[in-house]
N, C-alpha and C positions, 0 to 999 in steps of 0.2 A: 157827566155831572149828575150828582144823586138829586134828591129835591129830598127837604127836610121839614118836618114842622114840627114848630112848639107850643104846646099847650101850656097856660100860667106866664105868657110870653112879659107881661108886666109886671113879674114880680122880682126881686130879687138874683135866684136862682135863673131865672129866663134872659132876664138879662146879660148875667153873667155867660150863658150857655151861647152867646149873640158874638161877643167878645172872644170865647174859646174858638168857635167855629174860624172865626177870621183868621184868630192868631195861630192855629194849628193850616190854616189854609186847607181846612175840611173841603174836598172835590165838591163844592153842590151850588148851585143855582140859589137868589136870593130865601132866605126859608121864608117859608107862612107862618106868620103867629099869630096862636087864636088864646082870647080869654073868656071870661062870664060874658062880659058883651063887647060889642064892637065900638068903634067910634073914636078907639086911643091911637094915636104914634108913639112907636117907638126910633130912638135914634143908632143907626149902627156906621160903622165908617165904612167901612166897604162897599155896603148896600143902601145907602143915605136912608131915610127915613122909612120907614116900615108900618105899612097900618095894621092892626088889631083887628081880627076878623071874630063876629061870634062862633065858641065851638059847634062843631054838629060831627057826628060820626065820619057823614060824606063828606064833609070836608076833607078828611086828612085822605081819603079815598086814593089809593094809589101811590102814595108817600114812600119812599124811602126806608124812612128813618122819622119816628115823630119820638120828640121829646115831650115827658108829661114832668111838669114842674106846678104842680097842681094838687091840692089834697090828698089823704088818703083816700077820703069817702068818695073824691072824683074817680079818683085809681080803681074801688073796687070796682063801681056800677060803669065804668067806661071802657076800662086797659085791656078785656079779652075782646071787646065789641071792636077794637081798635086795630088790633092786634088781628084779629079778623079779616081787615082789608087792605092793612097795608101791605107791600111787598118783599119787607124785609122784615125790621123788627120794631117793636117800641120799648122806650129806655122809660121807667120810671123812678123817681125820684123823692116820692114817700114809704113810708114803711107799710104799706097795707099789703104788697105780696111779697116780701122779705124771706119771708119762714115759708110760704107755701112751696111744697114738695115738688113742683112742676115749672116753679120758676126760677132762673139760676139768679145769685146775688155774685157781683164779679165784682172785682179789683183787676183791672186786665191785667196787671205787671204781675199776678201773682196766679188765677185761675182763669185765666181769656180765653182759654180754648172752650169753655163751657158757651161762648158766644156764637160758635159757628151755630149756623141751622135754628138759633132758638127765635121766637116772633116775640116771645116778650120776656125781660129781662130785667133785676130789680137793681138801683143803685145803694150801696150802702147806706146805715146810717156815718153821716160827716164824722164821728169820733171815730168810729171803728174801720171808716175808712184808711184817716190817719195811722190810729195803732197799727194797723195791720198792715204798712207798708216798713214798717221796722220788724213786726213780730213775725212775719211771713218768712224773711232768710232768716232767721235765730229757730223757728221752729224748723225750717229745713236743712242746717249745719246742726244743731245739737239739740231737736227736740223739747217738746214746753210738757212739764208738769203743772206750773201753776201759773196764772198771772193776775197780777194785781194792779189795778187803774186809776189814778187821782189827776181828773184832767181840770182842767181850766178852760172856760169854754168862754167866747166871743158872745156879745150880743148879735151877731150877724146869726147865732144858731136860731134866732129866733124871728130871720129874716128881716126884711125891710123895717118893718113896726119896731122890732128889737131894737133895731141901730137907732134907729130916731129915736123910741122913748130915751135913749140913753145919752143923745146928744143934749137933747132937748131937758133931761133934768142936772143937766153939769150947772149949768148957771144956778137956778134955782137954790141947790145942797152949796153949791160956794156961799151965795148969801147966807146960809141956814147956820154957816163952822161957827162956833164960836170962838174964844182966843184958846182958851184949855182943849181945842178938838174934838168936844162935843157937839151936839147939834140942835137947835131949839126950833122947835116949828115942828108940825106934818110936813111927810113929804108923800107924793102917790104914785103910785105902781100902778098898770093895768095890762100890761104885755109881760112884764115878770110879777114873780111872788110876794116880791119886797123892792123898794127902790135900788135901783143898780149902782149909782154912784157915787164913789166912797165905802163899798160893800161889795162882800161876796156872798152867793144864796147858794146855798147845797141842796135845792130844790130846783131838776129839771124833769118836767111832764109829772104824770102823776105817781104819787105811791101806791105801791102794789101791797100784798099780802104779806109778803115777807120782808118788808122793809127797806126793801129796792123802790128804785123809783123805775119808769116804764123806762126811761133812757136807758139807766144804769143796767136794766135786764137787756137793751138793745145790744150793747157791748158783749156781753157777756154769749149771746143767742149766735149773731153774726159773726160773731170772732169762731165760734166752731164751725158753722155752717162754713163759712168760706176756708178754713181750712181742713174740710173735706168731713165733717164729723154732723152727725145729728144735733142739731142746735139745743135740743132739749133733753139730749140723752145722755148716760152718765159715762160717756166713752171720751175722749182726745182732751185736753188740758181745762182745770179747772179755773175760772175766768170769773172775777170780782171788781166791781168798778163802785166807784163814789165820783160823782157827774157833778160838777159847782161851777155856779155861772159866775163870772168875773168881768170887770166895766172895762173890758176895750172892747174893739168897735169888730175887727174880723183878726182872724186865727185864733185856733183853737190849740194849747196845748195840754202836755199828757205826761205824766212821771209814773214810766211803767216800771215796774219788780217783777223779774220770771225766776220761776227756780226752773233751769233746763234737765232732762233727761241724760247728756254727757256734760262732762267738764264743761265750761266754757270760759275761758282764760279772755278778760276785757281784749285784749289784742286782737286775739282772734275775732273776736268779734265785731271788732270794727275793721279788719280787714272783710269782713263777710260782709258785712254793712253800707262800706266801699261802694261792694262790686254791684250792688243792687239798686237795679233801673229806678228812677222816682223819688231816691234818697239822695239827698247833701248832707256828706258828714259834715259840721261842725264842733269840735271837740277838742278846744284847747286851752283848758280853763288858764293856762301861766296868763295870757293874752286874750282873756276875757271871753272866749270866744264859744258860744254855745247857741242850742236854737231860742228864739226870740219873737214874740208876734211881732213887732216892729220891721225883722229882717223876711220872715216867713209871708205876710200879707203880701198877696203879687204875684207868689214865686206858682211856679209848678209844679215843682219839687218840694219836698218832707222833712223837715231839717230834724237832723240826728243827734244827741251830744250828750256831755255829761254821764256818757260808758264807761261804767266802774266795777268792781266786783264788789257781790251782795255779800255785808258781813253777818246775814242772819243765814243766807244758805252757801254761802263759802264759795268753794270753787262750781259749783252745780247754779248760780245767782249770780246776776246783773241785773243795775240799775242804769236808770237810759230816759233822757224826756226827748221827748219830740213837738214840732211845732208843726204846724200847716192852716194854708187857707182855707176855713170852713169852706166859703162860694165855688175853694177850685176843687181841689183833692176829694174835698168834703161833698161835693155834690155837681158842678157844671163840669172842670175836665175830667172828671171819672165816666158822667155819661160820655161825652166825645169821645174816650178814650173805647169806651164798649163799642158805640157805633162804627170806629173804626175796624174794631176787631170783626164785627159782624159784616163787613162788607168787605173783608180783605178775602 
């Protein structure tokens, strides 16, 4: 039995990572979770209630497997001191060593093998997680020249506080409608950029220099690196994303456009599609049937659909949206899913 710990064990993401561990019946002894300070429970079903330890280096001393579900800025000044002493590996799950050259960022079902032997290890960003468990087999059946990104993101993207600012102003903006569907009144934001509900904001993290936002560069970065290419270099598929945050609660979706390298004939592509671990094709528009955050929140799997040929890049173009659970895909079973690869 391994012995596991999570750091951020109270938040969002740690919780979720509490739930994965059970439901995949991950080998390991009750795990330790540690946050900013101690004195919290957490509740899990297999391991009844769970106390919150404060972090310290020695604490994870000896671990396993420590999951970090914790800041970037904890990630930088903590992850190699951690990584130091545990036995095996640590899974992180902010962007702060994403790009660096010494850390591998995996999607198991697509580059795991990068997980033997490595002590620390980055978990995607949640969007490009997703994309990339459809863009993975298209780029390996016919090659990616370009891809282009307009996702739909969950308030879950923006963790615990997300979800609740967003629950929490549904009431408020229902009194606000007027009968013509305008809105009279302030309404307040303080976890998004604008009020989330009844709206969508095409502002996530901040804007960059060239008019990207850091998100929309995340996609763009990570989507090379994990398919084998220099994140920042002008080599392997051109990658453009617009990031907008949308008022449901988890999953994340994504209406990708690739112009491929070979033909690729919709069929074909969804027979590719199929055969690839992580993905549920849904795809039958006569019968309504396509991915959905409503049907995607839960799932494990990446739901697939609405594979059609691109009529700007002809037979070399496909269009295709995908759905998935930010907490699962997106961040808690991708780390399980690394740990497993590192300990097999």
């Amino acid at each position: 039995m391994h012995r596991v710990g999570v750091v951020g064990a109270t938040g969002a993401v740690g919780r979720e990572l509490l739930g994965v561990l059970e439901k995949r019946e991950f080998p390991c002894e009750a795990p330790l979770l540690f946050g900013s300070k101690g004195g919290q429970t957490v509740e899990s079903g297999k391991w009844g209630p769970l106390d919150v330890s404060p972090f310290s280096v020695e604490g994870v001393s000896g671990l396993d497997v420590v999951f970090l579900a914790a800041s970037g800025d904890f990630a930088k000044e903590y992850a190699d001191k951690i990584a130091a002493v545990v036995k095996t590996c640590v899974v992180d799950n902010s962007s702060a060593l994403r790009l660096r050259d010494d850390v591998p960022l995996v999607v198991p079902e697509v580059n795991g093998h990068l997980c033997k032997g490595a002590k620390l290890i980055a978990n995607p960003n949640c969007t490009t997680a997703i994309a990339i468990m459809a863009l993975a087999p298209i780029f390996a059946a016919f090659g990616l020249r370009k891809v282009v990104v307009s996702t739909y993101q969950a308030a879950s993207g923006a963790g615990a506080a997300g979800m609740r600012e967003l629950r929490d102003g549904i009431t408020p903006a229902l009194q606000n409608i007027k009968d013509d569907g305008c809105f009279e009144g302030a309404s307040t934001a303080e976890v998004f950029a604008h009020p989330l509900p009844f709206n969508v904001v095409p502002h996530i993290d901040k804007f960059q220099a060239n008019g990207y936002t850091k998100e929309e560069m995340k996609v763009t970065w990570e989507t090379k690196k994990i398919l084998g290419f220099d994140p920042k270099g002008d080599d392997g598929p051109k990658v453009s994303c617009t990031a907008v945050r949308i008022p449901t609660l988890r999953a994340h979706s994504e209406a990708i456009t690739v112009e491929t390298e070979k033909p690729c004939p919709a069929a074909a592509c969804l027979d590719v599609l199929s055969d690839a671990p992580g993905l549920t094709v849904k795809d039958d528009p006569g019968d309504n049937l396509y991915p959905m955050p409503l049907t995607a929140t839960g799932a494990f799997d990446v739901e697939v659909g609405r594979v059609r040929q691109n009529i700007v890049f002809g037979e070399n173009g496909l269009d295709l949206f995908v759905c998935g659970d930010q907490l699962l895909r997106g961040a808690a079973l991708n780390a399980v899913l690394i740990a497993e690869k590192a300990l097999s």
